[in-house]
C-alpha positions in Angstrom: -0.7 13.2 -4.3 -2.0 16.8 -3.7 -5.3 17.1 -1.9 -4.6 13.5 -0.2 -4.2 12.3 3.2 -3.3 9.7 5.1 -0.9 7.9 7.5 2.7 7.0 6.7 4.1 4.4 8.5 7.2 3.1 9.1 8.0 -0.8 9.2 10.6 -3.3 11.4 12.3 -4.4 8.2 12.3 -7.9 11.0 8.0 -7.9 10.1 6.6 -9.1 7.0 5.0 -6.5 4.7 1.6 -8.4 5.2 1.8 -8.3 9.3 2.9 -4.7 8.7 0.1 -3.8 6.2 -1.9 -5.4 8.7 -0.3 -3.6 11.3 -1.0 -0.1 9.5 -4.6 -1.0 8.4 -5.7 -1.6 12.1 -3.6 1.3 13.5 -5.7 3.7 10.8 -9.1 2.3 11.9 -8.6 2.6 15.4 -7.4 5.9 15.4 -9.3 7.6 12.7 -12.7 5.5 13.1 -12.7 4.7 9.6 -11.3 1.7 7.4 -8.7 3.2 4.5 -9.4 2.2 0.9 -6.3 1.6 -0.4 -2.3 1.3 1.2 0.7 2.1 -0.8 3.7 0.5 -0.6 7.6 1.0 -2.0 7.2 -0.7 -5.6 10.8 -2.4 -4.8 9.8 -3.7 -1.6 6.7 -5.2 -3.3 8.8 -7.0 -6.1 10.7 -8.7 -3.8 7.7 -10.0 -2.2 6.7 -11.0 -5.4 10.0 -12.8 -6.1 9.8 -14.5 -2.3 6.6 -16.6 -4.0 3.8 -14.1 -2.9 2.4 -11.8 -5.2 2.6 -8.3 -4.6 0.3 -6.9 -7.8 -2.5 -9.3 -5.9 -1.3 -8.2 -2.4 -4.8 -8.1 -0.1 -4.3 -7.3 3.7 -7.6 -7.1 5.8 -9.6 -6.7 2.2 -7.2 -3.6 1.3 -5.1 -4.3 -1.5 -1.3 -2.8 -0.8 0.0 -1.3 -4.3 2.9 0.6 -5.7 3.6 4.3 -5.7 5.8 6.4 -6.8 8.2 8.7 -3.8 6.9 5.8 -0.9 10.6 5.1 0.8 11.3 1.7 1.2 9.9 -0.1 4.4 7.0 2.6 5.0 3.5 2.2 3.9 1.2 5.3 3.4 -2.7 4.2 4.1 -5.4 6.6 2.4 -8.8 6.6 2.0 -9.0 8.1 -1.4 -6.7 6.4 -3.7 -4.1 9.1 -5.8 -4.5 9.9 -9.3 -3.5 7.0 -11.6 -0.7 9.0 -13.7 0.9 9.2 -9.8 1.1 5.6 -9.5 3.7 3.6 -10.5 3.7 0.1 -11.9 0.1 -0.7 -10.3 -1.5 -3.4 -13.0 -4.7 -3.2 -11.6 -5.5 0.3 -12.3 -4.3 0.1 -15.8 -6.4 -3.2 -16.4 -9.1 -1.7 -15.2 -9.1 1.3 -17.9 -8.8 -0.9 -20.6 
């Protein structure tokens, strides 16, 4: 994660992780003037998602997709603009289907 920045944000465990990927996404565009590529989100927080009938590996929020990463406490979300290194990322199926 060295060398990148971003915005952590912390979540109302009360809100949805969509409305507060949302929530993060629009927050990082109107303060910084420029839309993040990527947000990063707890990997435990995004299998229960998963398990609630929405899939988190497929999570898109305002075209950004909201992925797993290693060290992310739960209920925060850390919006970047340059996504980390892959062999920081944990769990994330679409980097690793996209190498093969």
């Amino acid at each position: 994660m060295a060398g990148v920045t971003g915005m952590m944000w912390q979540w109302d465990r009360k809100t949805g992780l969509k409305e507060a990927a949302r929530q993060a996404i629009r927050h990082y565009e109107r303060t910084r003037g420029r839309q993040p590529r990527i947000c990063y989100a707890n990997q435990a927080v995004l299998a229960i998602v998963a398990s609630a009938g929405d899939s988190g590996q497929d999570l898109i929020v305002e075209g950004i997709p909201v992925c797993p990463l290693k060290g992310i406490a739960p209920f925060h979300l850390w919006v970047v603009e340059k996504a980390v290194d892959s062999d920081e990322t944990q769990g994330d199926s679409r980097e690793t289907q996209h190498k093969s």
